[in-house]
Structure formats: C-alpha cells, structure tokens
N, C-alpha and C positions, 0 to 999 in steps of 0.2 A: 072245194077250194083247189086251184093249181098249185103244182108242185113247187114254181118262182114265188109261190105267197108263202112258204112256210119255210124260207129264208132269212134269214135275221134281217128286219126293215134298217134301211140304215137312210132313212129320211130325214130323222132331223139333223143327220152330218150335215146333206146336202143343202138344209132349208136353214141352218141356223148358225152363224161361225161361231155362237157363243159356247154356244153346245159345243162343235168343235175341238175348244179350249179346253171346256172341261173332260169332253173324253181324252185327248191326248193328256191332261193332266193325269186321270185315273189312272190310264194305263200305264206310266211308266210308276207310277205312286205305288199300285201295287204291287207290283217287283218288287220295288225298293222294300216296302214292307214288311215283305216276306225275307229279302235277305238280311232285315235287322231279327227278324224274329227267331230266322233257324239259327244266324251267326249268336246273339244272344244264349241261347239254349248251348250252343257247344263250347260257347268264352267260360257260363257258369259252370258246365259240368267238368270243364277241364281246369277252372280255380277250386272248386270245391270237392271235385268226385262223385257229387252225389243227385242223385236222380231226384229226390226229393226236393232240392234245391231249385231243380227246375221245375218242379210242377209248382213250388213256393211264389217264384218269378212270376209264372205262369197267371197261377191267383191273383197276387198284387198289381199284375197289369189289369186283370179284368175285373177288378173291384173300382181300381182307380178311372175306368173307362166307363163303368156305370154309374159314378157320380157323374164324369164329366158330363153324358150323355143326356142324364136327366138337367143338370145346370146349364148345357147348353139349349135343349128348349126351350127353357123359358128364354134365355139370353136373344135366342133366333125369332122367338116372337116381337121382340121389344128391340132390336138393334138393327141396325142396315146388317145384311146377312153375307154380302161383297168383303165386308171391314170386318165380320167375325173369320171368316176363313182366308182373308191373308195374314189378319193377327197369329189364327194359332199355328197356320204351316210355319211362319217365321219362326216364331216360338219354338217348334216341333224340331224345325232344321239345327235349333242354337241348341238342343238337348242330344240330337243324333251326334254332334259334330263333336260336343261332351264326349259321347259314346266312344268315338272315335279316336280322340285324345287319348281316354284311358286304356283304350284297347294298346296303343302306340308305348304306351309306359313299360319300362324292364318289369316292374311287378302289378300290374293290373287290380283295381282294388275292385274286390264284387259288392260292396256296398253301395258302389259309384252307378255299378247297372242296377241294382235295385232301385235307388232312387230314378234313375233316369226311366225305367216301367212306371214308374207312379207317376213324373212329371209326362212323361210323354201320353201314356191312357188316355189324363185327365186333359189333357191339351185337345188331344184330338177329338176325344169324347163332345165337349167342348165344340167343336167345327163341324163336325158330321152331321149334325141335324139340321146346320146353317144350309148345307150345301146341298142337304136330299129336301129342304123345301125350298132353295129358290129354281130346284130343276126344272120344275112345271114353267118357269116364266121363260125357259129359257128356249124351249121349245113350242112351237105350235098346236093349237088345239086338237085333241084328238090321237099325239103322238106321243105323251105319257109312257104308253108302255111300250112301245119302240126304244124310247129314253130309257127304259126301265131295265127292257133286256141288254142293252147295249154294257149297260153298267154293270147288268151281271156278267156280260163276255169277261169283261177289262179284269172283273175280278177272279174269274176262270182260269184266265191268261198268266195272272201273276202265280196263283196257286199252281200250277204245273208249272213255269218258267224260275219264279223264284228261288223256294228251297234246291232246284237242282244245283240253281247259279252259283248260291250260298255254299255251299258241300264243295265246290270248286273251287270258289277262291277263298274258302277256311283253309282249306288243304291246300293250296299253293300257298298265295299272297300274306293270307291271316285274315282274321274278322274285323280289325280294323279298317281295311279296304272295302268290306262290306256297308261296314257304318257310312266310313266316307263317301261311299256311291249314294246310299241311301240322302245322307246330306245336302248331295249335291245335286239328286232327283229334288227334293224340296224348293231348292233355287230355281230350278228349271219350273218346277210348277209355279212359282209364285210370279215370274215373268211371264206364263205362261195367261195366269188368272187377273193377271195385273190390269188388261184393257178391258174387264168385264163390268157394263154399268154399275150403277147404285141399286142395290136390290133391298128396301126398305120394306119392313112387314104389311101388312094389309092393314091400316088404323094403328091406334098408340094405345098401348096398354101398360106405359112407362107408370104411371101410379097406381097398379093393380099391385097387390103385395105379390111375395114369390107364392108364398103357400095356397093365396086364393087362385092366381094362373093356373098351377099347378091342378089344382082340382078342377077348373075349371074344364081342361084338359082333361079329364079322367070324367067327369061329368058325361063330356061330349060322346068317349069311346063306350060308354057304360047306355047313353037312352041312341046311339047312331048303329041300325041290326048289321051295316053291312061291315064297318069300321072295327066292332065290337065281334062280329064273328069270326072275321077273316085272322084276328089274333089270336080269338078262341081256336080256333081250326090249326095253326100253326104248332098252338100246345100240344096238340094230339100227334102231331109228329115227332117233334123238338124231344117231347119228356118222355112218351111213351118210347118209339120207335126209334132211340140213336142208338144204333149201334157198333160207334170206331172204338169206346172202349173195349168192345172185345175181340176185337183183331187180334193182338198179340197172339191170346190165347187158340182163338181158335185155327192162325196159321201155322202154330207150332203144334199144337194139341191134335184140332179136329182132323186137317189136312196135313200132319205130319210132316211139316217141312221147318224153314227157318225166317231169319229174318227179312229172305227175298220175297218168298212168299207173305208176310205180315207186310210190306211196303205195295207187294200188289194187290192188295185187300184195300190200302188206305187211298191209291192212285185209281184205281176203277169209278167209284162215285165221283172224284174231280173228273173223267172223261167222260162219263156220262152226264155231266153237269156242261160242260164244254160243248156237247155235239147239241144238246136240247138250248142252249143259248145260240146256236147257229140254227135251229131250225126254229127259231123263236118268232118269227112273222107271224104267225097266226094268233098271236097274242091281242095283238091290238084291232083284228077283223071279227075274233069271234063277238057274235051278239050276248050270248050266255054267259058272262064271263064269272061270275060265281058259282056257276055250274062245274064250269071247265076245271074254276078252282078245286073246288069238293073234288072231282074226279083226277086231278093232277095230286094234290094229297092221298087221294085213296090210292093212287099207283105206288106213290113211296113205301105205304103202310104194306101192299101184299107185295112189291120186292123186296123189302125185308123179313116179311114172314119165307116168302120162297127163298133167300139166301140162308136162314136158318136151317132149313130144310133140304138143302142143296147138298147132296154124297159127295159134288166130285169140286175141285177148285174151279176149273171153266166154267161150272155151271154158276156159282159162288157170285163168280168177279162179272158174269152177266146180270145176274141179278141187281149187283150193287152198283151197275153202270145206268140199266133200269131205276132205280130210285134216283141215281143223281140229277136224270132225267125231271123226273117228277118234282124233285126237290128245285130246279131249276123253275120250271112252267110255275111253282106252285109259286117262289117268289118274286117271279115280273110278273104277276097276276095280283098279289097280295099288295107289290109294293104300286101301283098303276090303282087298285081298288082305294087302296090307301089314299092317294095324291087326289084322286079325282072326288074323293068321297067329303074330305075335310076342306073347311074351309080355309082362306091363305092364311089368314090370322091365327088359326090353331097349328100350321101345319109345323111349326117347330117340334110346340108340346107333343104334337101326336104322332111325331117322327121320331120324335126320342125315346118314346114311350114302344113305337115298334122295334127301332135300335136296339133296344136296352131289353128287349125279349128275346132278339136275334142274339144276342150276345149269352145273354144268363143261359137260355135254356138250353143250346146244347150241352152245357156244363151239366147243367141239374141231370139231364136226359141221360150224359154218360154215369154219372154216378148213381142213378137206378138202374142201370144197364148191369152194371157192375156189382151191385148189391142184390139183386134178382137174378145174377148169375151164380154167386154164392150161396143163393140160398135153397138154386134146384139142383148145383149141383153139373151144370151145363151152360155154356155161354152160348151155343147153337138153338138149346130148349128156349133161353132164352131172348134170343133174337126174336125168336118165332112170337113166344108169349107176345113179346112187346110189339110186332106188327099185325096182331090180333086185337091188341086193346087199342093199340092205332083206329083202326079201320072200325071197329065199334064206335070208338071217338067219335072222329067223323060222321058215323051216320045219324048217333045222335046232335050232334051240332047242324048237321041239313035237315032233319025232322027238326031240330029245335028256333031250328032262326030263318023263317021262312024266304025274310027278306037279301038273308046273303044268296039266298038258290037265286031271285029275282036279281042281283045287283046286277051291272051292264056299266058299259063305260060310256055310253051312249047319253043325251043327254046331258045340259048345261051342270059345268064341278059344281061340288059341295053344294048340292041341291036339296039333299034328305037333313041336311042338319036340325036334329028336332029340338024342341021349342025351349027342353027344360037345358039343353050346353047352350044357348046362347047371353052374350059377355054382361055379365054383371056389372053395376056401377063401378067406375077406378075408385079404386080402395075399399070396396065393398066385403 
C-alpha cells in the first residue's frame, strides 16, 4: 500500500455535499460538547465544592443517555431519520440555552444543571442512532469507512480543541458563554442539516410493538458472527483494558509528579487517537478487515500492558498514544463492520445497541480498573493485568468466531443476515 493511501480518505467530502453538511455539523457539534461538558463540571464544582457532585452529574448524564440511546433505536427504525435529528438538536439547543440562562443568574441553581444532564442525555441519546444510520445513504458504496474515520477525526478534533477552549473562557468570560456558544453551535447545525433529504427507514415497522423490535434487534446481533463479534471484541478492551481511572494515581504516585503530569497521561491516548484517524486510509482498502480488527484491538490490549510496565513517563505517554492509536483503527473498523453488516431496517436498533456499549463500558472498564487496583495494591500492576486479560480476550473471541477473522467490507451490505433476525409479523 502507498504511503498517500494511508491518509485519512476524504472522498466522500468530495463525492457527496450531504455528507459535507453532516461533517461540518459534527465538527463544530463536538466542540460545542465538550465545552458544555468541562464548563458544566467546573459551574457544579464551584456551586457545590464537591467532587462527588460531579461524578453525580457525570452518572445522570449517562444513564439518561442510555435510555435515550436505546428509545432512539427503535424510534430511528420506524421514523424518517432527517425529522428525528432536527427534532432533537432543536430540543437540545432549547436546554443548552436553559444552561445558559441559569449560568447568567446572580445565584445559579445546581438543580437546574441536573436536570438539564437528564433532559439533554436523553434528547441526544434519542438522535444519535438516527444519524449514525442514515450515514450509509449519505455516502457512496464502498466508502462507509472513509465515513466512519472522518467522524472519528471530528471527534478527535473536539476532544483536544474543546476542554482547552472551555478552561479559557470559564476563566475569563464565565461558563455561561460556554453554554451560549454550545447553543448557538446547535443553530448553526440545524441550518446546517436543514437541506438534507428525507431519510425514511428501510420498510415500516410502525405496528411492531417496542419490546418485540427491540428483540428483534438483539436477535439479529446474537445469530449475525460478524455484528455479534466485533461488540464482543470491543468488551475486551472497554472492560478489561481502561485504564484513565488510574491516571491520577499513577502520575502522582508511580511517576512522582503532579497534576501536569496526570493531564499528560489523560492527553497522550486523545493524540494518539488523532494521528491514527489521519492515517486512517487504509481502512476502507484493506480486504481482511476483521482481521485488521482483532489486530487493531490486540495493539490497545499490549499498549496498555507496556504502559503498566513503562519505569520512565516518555515511555508511559508512548505507549498510551500507541493504544489510542488502536483504539481509533479498532473503531472505524467496528463501526464500517457494523453499517455494512446490518441491514437498513435494523440499523437503528443495532446502532444503538453499539452506542449504548460505547457509552456504558468504559464506565464499567474504569471502575474495574479501580477495584483491581485496590485490591493488588498497584494501579501500574494493574494496568498490566488488565492488558493481559485483554489480549487473552481477543484471542479467544478470533478462535471463537471464525466468521469475524472472515468479515470483509467487500461484497453487497447486510448480506450475512441469518435466517433466525429476519422481521417478524407487525405485532407479532
């Protein structure tokens, strides 16, 4: 492969202005995001004092964002998917601007951000499954995972550009002016997404009940080996192998320094996630591409073992640029496996269903991080453990699911869907 091919594709910019719309949307969306999310974090810790308070937030956003997640599945099966994501950005923008408001007030109520975490989660929860299944229409055959890396740049982009911007104008302007930008990115997106066709589901499944859809969906990902693996695979990273909850410790502890060093623990895996979305071309050429998977996963799993095991901090913050690397490849890979694997009619449910794992497990993943740290005694030991049981993972899920080594993006979508996920009578 030439060196110009392992350059992030950026074809379907040129071949599609719908796509376009939506990458210029993403990309200023995740900014905005981020500076609601760090401005949020430093409004409640400066109304309440208390750190707790923000991992409270923290929770309630993402509880509220895994119902949306899964309600917006089914929703994204059964609704024009254009009319589900300008409803809820609108929505989203009328709860920021809330944000805003109260940030603006002489005494600030933190009840008011509470609530606005729960309404805002659920809102977007809600839209994001709309939007990562009508992506496939939006682009041309074949470039899925061109689509796929693009979106992971946009979100690269916001995660180092954001929190800085946030920390900037907390400390100058206020976090009010955070909200407000954030608000006023929504507006911009929603004229932005405004001229994009009608994007109605694949057939009607308006009289299927929720619960039966639902399963139906889980049907699918339980008898489809490649759909079904590529999330088992992801577990093996997500739960075994996160290791940010032990940053703190081990940049004050292991490496003996302080908070600068704990911030360059946490900013290494965001650059190494960055440079592997710009060298992300060769995503969409390789033929192996379940292969590539497995092996893009097993790199996360032994840069994490070698950052537990890393004496010096350069060697540390290499390693964990290495994983963000992998952690990149593994999800334009996973989410492109995904898209081409599922058919359009499911690809709500089964978008949500990836969502909503992207979401939970590195939750779950930090707090066994952290509970397996306490209990050797070492957050380093246990780095290591956890990119050991990693890469075990993985090799059992490639011995175990022959069909994801085999998957390929090659070949007409959702071709493998087997016999026992296809749709059951409405109302069945």
């Amino acid at each position: 492969m030439r060196l110009g091919e392992m350059v992030v594709d950026v074809a379907p910019l040129r071949s599609s202005r719908n796509f376009r719309l939506v990458f210029a949307t993403q990309t200023i969306s995740m900014v905005g995001t981020h500076l609601t999310s760090v401005a949020a974090s430093i409004q409640v810790y400066a109304l309440t004092g208390s750190s707790v308070q923000v991992g409270l937030m923290s929770l309630v956003l993402g509880l509220a964002l895994l119902v949306g997640l899964i309600a917006g599945g089914l929703l994204a099966d059964r609704v024009d998917r254009r009319r589900i994501v300008l409803v809820t950005r609108a929505a989203t923008a009328v709860v920021i601007a809330g944000l805003a408001v109260n940030a603006a007030l002489p005494e600030p109520r933190v009840w008011f951000v509470f609530l606005a975490a729960v309404l805002a989660g659920g809102i977007n929860g809600l839209g994001a499954p709309a939007l990562m299944a009508a992506t496939p229409h939006l682009v041309q055959p074949g470039q899925v995972a061109a689509a796929g890396a693009l979106t992971t740049l946009t979100a690269q982009l916001g995660a180092m550009a954001g929190p800085s911007l946030a920390g900037l104008l907390a400390a100058g302007p206020g976090v009010a002016i955070c909200f407000a930008i954030d608000a006023a990115v929504y507006v911009v997106g929603l004229a932005l997404l405004a001229p994009l066709p009608a994007l109605p589901p694949d057939g009607s499944h308006g009289a299927q009940r929720p619960l039966h859809a639902m399963a139906e969906g889980l049907r699918f990902v339980r008898g489809n080996p490649v759909v079904g693996g590529l999330l088992l695979i992801d577990v093996c990273a997500m739960v075994f192998a996160m290791p940010y909850a032990l940053f703190p410790e081990l940049g004050t502890e292991h490496f003996g320094s302080g908070p600068s060093t704990v911030g360059l623990l946490y900013t290494a895996p965001a650059v190494g996630a960055f440079l592997g979305a710009l060298s992300s071309g060769w995503t969409g050429r390789v033929h192996h591409t379940g292969r590539a998977l497995i092996g893009a996963v097993a790199l996360w799993g032994l840069a994490v073992t070698c950052f537990g095991l890393s004496p010096d901090l350069w060697l540390a913050l290499l390693f964990l640029a290495l994983a963000g690397l992998g952690d990149t490849a593994s999800e334009i890979l996973r989410r492109a496996l995904l898209q081409h694997h599922t058919p359009d009619r499911l690809q709500g449910r089964v978008g949500s269903l990836w969502l909503a794992q992207a979401t939970a497990g590195p939750s779950v993943g930090n707090l066994e991080a952290g509970l397996v740290a306490r209990a050797l005694g070492s957050s380093a030991v246990a780095a290591v453990v956890g990119g050991v049981v990693c890469l075990a993972g993985v090799a059992a899920v490639a011995l175990a699911v022959p069909g994801l080594r085999r998957a390929t993006l090659l070949g007409p979508p959702g071709a493998s869907e087997p016999t026992a996920a296809k749709a059951s009578p409405a109302g069945d």
